[in-house]
N, C-alpha and C positions, 0 to 999 in steps of 0.2 A: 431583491434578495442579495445578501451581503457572501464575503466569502470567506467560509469557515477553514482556518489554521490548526492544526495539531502538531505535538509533538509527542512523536512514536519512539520508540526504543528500536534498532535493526540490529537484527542477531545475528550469528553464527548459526552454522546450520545444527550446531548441538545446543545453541542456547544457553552459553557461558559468558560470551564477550557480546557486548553489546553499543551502540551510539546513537547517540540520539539525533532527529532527523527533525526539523519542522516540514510539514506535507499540508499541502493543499486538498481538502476534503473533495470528493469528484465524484458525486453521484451519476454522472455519467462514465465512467472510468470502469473497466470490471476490476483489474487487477492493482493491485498496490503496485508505482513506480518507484525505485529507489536509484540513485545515480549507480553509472558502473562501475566507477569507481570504488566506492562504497561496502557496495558488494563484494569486490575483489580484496579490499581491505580485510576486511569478515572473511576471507577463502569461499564464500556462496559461490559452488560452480552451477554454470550454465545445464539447465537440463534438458533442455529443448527449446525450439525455435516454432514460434507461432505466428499464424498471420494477424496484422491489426488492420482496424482501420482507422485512417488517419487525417487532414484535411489533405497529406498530399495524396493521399489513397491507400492503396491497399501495400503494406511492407510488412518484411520479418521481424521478430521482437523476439530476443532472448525470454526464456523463463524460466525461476526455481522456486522451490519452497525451503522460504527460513522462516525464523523465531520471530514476532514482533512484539514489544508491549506495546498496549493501547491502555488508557483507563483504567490500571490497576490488573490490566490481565493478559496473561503471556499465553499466545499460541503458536503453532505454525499456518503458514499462508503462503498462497504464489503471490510471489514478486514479478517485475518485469524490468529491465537492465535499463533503465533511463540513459541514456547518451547526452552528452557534454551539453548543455543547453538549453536539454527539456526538462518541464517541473516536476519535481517530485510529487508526485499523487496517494492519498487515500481511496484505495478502491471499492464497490462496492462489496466485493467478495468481503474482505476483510471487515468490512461495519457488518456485515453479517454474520458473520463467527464473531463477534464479538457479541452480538446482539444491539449494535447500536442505532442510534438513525439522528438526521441531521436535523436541529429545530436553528434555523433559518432568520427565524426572529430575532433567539439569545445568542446569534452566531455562536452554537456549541453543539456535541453530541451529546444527546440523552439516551439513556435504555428504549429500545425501542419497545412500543405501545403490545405489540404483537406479533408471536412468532408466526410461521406457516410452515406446514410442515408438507 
């Protein structure tokens, strides 16, 4: 399996100003990472502090919810404050408010097959 690219739109937390990001799809990933930078560019303030897990194990991870376009369609989503280094991710939260899912093959997202509710 190859590794699927996007590029997202990362918004403000009103969803006026926006930049675009290319993110590594990460169906292992819950949340969208975006750098902190970024984010602080956008004013996205930190809204809390989560535990992740990680390979070094278990650390705190900033989180907020801003604007993102994906595929023609703007929503809100938690994000998580990527730090100087680590990739910018597509999370799964996000492919799923979008409705998307990853076909692996055409390295691209497609509408996914099936909701579940």
């Amino acid at each position: 399996m190859g590794t699927v690219k996007v590029t997202i739109g990362v918004g403000d937390p009103q969803g006026r100003l926006f930049e675009d990001l290319e993110v590594t799809v990460d169906t292992g990933s819950t949340y969208t990472a975006v750098p902190r930078g970024l984010l602080q560019r956008l004013g996205v303030p930190v809204q809390r502090s989560l535990p992740s897990e990680t390979a070094d194990g278990i650390v705190p991870v900033d989180v907020a919810h801003t604007t993102i376009k994906l595929e023609g369609l703007e929503f809100p989503t938690p994000v998580i404050f990527a730090e100087e280094g680590e990739p910018s991710l597509l999370g799964v939260v996000s492919l799923e408010q979008a409705a998307l899912a990853v076909d692996p093959v055409a390295g691209r997202l497609v509408p996914a097959n099936l909701l579940r509710f």
